[in-house]
GUBA-101646 format. One record per atom (N, C-alpha, C): residue number from 1; x, y, z; atom name. Coordinates in steps of 0.02 Angstrom, whole numbers, padded with zeros to 5 digits. Each point is the difference from the previous one (the first is absolute). Example, Ala and Ser with C-alpha at 12.3 -4.5 7.8 and 13.67 -1.06 7.14 Angstrom:
BEGIN
ATOM   k      X      Y      Z  a
ATOM   1  00660 -00284  00390  N
ATOM   1 -00045  00059  00000 CA
ATOM   1  00045  00060  00000  C
ATOM   2 -00018  00053 -00036  N
ATOM   2  00042  00059  00003 CA
ATOM   2 -00039  00055  00037  C
end
This chain:
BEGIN
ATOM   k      X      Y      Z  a
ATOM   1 -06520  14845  03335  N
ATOM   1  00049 -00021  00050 CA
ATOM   1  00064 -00023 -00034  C
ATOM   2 -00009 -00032 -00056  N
ATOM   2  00061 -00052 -00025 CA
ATOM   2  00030  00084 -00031  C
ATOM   3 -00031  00034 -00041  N
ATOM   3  00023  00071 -00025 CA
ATOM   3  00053  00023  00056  C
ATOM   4 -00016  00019  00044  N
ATOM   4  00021  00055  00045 CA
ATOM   4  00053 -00026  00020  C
ATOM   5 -00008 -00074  00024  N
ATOM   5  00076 -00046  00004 CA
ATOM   5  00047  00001 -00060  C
ATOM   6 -00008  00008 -00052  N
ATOM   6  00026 -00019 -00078 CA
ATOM   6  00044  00077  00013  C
ATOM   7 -00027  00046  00006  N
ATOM   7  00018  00084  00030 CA
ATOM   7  00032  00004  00041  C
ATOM   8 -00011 -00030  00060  N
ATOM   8  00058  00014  00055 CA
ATOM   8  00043 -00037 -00009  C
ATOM   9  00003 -00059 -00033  N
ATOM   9  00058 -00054 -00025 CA
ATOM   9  00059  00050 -00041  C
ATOM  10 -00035  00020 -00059  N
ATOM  10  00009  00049 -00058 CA
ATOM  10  00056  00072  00041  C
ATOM  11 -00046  00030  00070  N
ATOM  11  00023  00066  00020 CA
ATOM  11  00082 -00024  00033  C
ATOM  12 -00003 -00079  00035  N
ATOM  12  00059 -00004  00032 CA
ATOM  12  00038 -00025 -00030  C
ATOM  13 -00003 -00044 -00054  N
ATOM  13  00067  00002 -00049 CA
ATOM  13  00025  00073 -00041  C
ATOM  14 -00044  00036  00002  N
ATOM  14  00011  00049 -00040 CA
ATOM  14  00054  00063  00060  C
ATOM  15 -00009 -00027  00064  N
ATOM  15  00012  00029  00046 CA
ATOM  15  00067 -00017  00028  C
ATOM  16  00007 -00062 -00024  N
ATOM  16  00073 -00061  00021 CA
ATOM  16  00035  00038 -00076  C
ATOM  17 -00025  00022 -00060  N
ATOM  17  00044  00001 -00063 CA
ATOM  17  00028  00058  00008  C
ATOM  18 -00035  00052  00020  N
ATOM  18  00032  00074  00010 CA
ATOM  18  00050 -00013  00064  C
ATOM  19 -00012 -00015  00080  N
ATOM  19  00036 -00011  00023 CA
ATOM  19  00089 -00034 -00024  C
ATOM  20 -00006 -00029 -00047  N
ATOM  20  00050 -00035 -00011 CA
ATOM  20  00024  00045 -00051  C
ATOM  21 -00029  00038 -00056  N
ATOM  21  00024  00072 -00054 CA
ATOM  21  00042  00037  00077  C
ATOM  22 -00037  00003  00055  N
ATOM  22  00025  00073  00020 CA
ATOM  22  00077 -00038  00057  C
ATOM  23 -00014 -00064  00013  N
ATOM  23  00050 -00013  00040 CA
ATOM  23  00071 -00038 -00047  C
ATOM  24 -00030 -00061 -00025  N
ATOM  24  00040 -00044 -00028 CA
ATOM  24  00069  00036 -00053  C
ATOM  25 -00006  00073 -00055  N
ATOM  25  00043  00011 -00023 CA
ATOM  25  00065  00017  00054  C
ATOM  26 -00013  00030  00041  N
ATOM  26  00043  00035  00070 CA
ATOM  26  00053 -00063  00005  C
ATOM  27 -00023 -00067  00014  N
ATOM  27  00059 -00049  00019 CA
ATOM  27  00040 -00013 -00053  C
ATOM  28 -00036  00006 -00062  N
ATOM  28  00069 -00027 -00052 CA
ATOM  28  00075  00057 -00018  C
ATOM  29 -00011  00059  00061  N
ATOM  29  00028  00040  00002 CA
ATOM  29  00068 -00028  00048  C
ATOM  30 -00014 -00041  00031  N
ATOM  30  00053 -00033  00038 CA
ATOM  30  00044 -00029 -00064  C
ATOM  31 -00013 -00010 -00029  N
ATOM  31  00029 -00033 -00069 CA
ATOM  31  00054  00049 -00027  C
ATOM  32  00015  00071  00015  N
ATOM  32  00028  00057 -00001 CA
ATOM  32  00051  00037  00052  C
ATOM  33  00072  00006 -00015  N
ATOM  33  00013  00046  00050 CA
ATOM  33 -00011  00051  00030  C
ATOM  34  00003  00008  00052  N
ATOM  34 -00027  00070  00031 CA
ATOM  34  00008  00066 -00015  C
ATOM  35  00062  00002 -00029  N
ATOM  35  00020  00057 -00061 CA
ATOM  35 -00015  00017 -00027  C
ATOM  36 -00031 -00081 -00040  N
ATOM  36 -00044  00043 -00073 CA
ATOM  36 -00080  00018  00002  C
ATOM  37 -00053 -00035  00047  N
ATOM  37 -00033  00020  00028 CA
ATOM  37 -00003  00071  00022  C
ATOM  38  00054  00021  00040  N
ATOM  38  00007  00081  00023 CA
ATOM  38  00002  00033 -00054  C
ATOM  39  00021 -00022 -00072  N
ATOM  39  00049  00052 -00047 CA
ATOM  39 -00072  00008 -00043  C
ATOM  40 -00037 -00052 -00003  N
ATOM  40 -00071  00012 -00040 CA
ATOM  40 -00051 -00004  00031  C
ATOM  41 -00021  00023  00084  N
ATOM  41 -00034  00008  00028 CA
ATOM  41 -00033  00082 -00015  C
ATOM  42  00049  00047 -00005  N
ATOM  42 -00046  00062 -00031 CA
ATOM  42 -00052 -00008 -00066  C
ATOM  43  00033 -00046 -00030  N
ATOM  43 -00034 -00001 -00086 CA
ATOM  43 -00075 -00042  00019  C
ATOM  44  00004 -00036  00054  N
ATOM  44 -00068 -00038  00029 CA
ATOM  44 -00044  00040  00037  C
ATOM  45  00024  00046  00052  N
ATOM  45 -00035  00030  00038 CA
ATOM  45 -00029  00047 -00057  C
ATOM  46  00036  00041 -00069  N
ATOM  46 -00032  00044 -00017 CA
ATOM  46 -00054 -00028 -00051  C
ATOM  47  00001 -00066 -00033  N
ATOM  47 -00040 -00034 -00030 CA
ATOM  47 -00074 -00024  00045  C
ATOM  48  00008 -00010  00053  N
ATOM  48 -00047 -00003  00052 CA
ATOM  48 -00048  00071  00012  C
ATOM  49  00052  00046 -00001  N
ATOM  49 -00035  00074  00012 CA
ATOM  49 -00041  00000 -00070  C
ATOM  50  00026 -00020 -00040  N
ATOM  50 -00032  00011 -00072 CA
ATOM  50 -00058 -00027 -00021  C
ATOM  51  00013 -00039  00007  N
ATOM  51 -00086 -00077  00013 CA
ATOM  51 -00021  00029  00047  C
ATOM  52  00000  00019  00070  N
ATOM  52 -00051  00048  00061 CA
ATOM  52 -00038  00060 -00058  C
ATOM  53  00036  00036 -00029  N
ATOM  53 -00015  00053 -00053 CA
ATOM  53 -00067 -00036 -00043  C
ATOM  54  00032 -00037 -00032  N
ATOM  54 -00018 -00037 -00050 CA
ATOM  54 -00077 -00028  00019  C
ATOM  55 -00010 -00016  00056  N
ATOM  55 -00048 -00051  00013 CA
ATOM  55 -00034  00056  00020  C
ATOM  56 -00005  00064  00072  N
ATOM  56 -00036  00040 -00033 CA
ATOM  56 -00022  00031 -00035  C
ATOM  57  00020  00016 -00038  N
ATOM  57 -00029  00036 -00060 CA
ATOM  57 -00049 -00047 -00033  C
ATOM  58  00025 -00067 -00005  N
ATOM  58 -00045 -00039 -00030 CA
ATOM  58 -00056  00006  00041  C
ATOM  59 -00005 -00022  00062  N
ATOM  59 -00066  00013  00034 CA
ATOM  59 -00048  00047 -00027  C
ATOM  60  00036  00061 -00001  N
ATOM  60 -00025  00041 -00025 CA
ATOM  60 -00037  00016 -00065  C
ATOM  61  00023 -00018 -00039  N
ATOM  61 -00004 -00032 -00076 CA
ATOM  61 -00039 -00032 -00015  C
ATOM  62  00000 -00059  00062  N
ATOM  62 -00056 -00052 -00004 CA
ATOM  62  00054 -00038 -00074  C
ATOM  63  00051  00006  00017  N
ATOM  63  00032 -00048 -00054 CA
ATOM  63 -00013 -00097  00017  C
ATOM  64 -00010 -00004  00083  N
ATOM  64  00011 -00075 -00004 CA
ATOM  64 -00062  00024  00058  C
ATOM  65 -00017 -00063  00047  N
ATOM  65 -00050 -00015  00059 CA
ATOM  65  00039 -00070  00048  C
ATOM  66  00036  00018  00061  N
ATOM  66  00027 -00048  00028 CA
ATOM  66 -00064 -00023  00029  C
ATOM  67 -00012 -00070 -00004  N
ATOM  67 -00047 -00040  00041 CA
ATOM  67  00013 -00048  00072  C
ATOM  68  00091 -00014 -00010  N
ATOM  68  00016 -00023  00048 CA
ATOM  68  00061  00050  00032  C
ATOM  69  00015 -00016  00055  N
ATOM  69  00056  00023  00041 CA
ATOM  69  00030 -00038  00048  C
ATOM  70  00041  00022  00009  N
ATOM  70  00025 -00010  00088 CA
ATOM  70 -00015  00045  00062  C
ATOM  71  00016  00064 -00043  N
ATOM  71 -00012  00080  00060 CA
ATOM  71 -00063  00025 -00040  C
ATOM  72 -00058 -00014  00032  N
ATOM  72 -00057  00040 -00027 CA
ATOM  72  00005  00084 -00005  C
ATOM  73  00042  00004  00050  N
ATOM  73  00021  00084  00024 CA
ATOM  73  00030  00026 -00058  C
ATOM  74  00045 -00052 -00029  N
ATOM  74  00022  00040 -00076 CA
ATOM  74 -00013 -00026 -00059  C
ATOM  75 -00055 -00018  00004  N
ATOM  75 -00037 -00026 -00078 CA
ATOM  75  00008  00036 -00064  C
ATOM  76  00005  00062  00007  N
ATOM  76  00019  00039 -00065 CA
ATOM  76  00083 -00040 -00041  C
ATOM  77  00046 -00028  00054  N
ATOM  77  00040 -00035 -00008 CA
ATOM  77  00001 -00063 -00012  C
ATOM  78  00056 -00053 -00046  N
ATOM  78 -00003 -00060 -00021 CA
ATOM  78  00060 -00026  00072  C
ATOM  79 -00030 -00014  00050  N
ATOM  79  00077  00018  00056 CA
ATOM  79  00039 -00054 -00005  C
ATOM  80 -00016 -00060 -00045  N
ATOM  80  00039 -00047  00000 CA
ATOM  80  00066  00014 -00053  C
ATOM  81 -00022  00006 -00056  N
ATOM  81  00041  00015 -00037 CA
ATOM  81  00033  00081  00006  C
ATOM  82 -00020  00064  00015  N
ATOM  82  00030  00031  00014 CA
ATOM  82  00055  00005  00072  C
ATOM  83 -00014 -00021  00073  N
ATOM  83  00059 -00043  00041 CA
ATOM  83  00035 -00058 -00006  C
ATOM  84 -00035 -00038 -00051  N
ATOM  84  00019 -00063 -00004 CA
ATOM  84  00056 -00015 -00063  C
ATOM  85 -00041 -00002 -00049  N
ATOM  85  00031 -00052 -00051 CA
ATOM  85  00018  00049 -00043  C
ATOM  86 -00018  00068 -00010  N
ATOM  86  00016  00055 -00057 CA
ATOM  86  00085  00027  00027  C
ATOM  87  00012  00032  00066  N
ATOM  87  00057  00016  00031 CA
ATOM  87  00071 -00064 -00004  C
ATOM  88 -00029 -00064  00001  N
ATOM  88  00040 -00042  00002 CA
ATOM  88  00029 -00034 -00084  C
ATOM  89 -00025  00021 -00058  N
ATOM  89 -00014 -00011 -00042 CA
ATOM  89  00057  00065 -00029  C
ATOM  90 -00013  00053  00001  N
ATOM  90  00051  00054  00005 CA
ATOM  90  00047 -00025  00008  C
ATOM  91  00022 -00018  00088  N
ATOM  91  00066 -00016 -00001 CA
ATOM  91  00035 -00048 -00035  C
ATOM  92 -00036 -00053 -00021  N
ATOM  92  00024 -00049 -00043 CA
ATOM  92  00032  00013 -00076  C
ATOM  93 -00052  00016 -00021  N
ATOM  93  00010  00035 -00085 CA
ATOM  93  00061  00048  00014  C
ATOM  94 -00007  00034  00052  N
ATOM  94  00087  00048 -00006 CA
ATOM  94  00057 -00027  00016  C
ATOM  95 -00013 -00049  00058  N
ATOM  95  00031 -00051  00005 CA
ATOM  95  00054 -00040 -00082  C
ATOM  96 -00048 -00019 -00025  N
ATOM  96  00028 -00033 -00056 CA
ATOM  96  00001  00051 -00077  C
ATOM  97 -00043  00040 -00011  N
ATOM  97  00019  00047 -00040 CA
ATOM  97  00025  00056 -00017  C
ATOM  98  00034  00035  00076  N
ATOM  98  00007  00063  00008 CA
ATOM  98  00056  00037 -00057  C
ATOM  99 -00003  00064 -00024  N
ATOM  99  00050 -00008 -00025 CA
ATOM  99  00009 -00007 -00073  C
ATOM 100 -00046 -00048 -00042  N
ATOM 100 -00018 -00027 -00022 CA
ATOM 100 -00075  00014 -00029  C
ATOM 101 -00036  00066 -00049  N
ATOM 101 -00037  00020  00012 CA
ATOM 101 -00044 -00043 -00046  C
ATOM 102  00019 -00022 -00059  N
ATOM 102 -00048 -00029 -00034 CA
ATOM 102 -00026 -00072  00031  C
ATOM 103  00041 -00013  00030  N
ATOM 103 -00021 -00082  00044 CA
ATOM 103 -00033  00027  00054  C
ATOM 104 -00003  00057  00037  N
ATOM 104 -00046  00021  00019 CA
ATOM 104 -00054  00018 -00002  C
ATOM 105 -00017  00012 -00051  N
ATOM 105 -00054  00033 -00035 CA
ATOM 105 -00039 -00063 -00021  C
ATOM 106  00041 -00065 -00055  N
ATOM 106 -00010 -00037 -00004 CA
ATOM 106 -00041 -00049  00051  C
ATOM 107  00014 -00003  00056  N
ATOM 107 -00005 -00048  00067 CA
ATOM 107 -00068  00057  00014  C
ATOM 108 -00011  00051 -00011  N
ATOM 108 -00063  00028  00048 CA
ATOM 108 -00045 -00009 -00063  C
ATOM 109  00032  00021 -00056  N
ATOM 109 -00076 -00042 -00041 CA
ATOM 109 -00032 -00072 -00012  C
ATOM 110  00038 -00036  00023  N
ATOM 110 -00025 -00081  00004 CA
ATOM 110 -00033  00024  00066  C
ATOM 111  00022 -00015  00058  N
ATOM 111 -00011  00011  00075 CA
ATOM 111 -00091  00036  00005  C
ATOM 112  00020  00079 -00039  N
ATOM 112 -00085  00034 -00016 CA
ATOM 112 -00037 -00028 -00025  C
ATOM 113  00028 -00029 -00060  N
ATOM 113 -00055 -00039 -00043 CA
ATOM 113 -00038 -00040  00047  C
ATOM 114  00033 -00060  00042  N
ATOM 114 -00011 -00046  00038 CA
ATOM 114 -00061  00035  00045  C
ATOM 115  00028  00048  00034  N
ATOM 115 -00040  00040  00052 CA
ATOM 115 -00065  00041 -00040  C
ATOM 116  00000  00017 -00033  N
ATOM 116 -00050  00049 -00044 CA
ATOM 116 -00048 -00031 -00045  C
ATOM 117  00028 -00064 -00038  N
ATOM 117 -00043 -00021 -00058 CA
ATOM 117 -00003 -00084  00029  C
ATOM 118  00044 -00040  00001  N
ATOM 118 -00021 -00074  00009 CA
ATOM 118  00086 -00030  00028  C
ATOM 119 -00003 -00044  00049  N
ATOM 119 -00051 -00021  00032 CA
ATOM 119 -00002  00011  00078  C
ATOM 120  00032  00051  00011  N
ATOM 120 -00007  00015  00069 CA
ATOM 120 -00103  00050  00001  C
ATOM 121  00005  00056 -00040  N
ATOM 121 -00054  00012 -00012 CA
ATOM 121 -00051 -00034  00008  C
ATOM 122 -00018 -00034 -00040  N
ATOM 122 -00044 -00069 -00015 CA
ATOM 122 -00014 -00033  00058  C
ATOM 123  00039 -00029  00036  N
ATOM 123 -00010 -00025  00057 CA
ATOM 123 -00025  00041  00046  C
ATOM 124  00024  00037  00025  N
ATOM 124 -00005  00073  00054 CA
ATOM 124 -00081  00022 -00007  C
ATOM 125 -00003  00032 -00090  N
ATOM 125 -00079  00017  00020 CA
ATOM 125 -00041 -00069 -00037  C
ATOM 126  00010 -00016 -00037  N
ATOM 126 -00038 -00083 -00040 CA
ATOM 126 -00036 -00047  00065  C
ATOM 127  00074 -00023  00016  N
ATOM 127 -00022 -00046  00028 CA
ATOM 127 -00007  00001  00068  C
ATOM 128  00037  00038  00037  N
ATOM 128 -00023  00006  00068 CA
ATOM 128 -00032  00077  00009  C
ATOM 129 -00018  00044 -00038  N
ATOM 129 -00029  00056  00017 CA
ATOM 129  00029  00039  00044  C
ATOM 130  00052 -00006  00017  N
ATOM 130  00019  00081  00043 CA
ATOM 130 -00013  00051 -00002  C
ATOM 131  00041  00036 -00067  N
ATOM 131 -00042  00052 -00017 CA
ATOM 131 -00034 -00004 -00077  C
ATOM 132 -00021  00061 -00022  N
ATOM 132 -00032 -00001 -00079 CA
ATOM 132  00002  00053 -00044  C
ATOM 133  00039  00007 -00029  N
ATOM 133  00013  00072 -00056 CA
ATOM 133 -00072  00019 -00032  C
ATOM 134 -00011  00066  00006  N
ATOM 134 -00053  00028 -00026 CA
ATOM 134  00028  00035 -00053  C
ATOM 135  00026  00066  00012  N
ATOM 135  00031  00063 -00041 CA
ATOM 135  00057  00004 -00017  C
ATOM 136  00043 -00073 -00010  N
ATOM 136  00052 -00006 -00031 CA
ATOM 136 -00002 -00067 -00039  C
ATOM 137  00050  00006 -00053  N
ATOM 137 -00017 -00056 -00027 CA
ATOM 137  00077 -00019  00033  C
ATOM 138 -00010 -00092 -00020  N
ATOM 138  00078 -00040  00019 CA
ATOM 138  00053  00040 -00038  C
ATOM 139 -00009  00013 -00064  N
ATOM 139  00068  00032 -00045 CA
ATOM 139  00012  00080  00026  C
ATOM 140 -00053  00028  00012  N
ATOM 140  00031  00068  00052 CA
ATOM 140  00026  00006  00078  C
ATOM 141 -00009 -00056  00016  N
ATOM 141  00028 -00010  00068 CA
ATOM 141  00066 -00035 -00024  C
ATOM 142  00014 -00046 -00038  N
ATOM 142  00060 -00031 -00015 CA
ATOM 142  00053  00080 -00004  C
ATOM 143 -00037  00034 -00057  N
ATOM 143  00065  00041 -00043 CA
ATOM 143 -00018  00062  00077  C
ATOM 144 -00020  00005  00040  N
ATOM 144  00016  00038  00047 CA
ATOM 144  00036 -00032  00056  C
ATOM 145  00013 -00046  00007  N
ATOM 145  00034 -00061  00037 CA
ATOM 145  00074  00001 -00027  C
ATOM 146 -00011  00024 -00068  N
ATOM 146  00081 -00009 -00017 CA
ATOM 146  00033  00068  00012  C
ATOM 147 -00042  00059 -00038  N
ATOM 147  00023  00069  00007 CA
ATOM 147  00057  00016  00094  C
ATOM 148 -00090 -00035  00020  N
ATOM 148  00038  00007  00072 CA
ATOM 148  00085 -00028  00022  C
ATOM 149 -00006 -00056 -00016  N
ATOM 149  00077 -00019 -00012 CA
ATOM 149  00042  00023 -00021  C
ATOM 150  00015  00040 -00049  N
ATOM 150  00026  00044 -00035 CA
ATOM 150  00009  00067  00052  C
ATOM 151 -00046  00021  00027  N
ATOM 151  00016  00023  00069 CA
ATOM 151  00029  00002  00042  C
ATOM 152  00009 -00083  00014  N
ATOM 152  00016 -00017  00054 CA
ATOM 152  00063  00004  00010  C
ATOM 153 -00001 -00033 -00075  N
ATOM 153  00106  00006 -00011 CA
ATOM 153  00004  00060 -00008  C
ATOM 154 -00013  00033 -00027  N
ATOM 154  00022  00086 -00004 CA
ATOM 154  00027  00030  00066  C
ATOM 155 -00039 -00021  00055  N
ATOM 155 -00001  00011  00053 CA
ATOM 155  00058 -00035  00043  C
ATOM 156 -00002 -00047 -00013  N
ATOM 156  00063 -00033  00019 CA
ATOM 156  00079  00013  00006  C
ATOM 157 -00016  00019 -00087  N
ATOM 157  00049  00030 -00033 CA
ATOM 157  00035  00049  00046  C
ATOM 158 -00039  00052 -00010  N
ATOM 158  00000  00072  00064 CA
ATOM 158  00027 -00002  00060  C
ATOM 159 -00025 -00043  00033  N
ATOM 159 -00016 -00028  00074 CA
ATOM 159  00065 -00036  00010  C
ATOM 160  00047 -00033 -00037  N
ATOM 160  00060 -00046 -00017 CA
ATOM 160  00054  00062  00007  C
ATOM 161 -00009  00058 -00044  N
ATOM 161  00053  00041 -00014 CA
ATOM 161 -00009  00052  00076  C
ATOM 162 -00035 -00009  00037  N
ATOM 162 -00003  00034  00062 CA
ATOM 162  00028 -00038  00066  C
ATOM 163 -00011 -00086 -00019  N
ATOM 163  00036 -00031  00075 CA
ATOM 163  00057 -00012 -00042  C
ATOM 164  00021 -00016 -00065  N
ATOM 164  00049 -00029 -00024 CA
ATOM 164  00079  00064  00037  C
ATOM 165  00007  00022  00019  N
ATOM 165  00063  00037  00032 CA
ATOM 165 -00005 -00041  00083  C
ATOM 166 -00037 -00012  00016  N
ATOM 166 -00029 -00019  00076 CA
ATOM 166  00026 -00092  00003  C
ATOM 167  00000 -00017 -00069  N
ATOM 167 -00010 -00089 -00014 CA
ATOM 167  00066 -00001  00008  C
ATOM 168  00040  00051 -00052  N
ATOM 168  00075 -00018 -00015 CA
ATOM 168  00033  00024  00044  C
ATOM 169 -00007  00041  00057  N
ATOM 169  00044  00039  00063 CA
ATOM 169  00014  00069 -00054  C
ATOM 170 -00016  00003 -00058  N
ATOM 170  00056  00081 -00041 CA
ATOM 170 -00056  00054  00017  C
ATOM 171  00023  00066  00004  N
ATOM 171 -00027  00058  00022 CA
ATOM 171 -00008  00047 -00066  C
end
């Protein structure tokens, strides 16, 4: 009895922590003009598409095992951090590094590390069990965490030189 309570204690904080990954980054976006939000909202949405990618395949892979959720419907997905805290995290880092590629690069390898090896990791599967890496280790999810970034800006890059005539009014 005391078990099963210790568990459902365990399932709803774990349930209050993701809720807050998938909601809480969104408001510090108020912290931002609406401009720049719009101007690095593609580089989020396609980082989002990328982690959707990302996380299936892992399913697939059997690279990790989510144990908790919010949407049981999309468990193959981490939905907090991919709607939540990964998209909003984007805009920030371009926010302040754009432009600027080695401080970019710089800022997503602390940031990955954090997320991939300790101590966002650690906590996530350690101590509250969400999910649990099987077929990846922390250092191959990190250095694929970064590659992806490298992506992301690439993409950006691209994606910049296509609205950038649209930003400035020139044809």
């Amino acid at each position: 009895m005391v078990l099963t309570d210790v568990k459902d204690g365990k399932s709803m904080l774990n349930k209050i922590v993701l809720l807050m990954i998938l909601i809480v980054p969104w408001f510090t976006l108020f912290l931002l003009k609406k401009e720049e939000i719009k101007r690095y909202m593609p580089a989020a949405i396609f980082a989002s598409f990328l982690m959707i990618i990302y996380n299936v395949i892992s399913k697939n892979l059997m690279h990790w095992e989510i144990k908790e959720t919010l949407i049981p419907v999309l468990k193959p997905l981490f939905v907090s951090g991919v709607f939540g805290l990964f998209p909003v995290i984007v805009i920030w880092i371009f926010y302040f590094t754009y432009r600027k590629f080695w401080k970019y690069l710089l800022a997503n390898i602390i940031l990955d590390f954090m997320f991939a090896i300790f101590p966002i990791h650690y906590w996530l599967q350690d101590i509250l069990g969400i999910y649990k890496l099987i077929n990846i280790t922390k250092w191959e999810r990190f250095i694929l965490f970064v590659a992806t970034s490298v992506v992301i800006y690439g993409f950006y890059k691209w994606q910049e030189e296509i609205i950038k005539p649209e930003i400035t009014g020139a044809k």
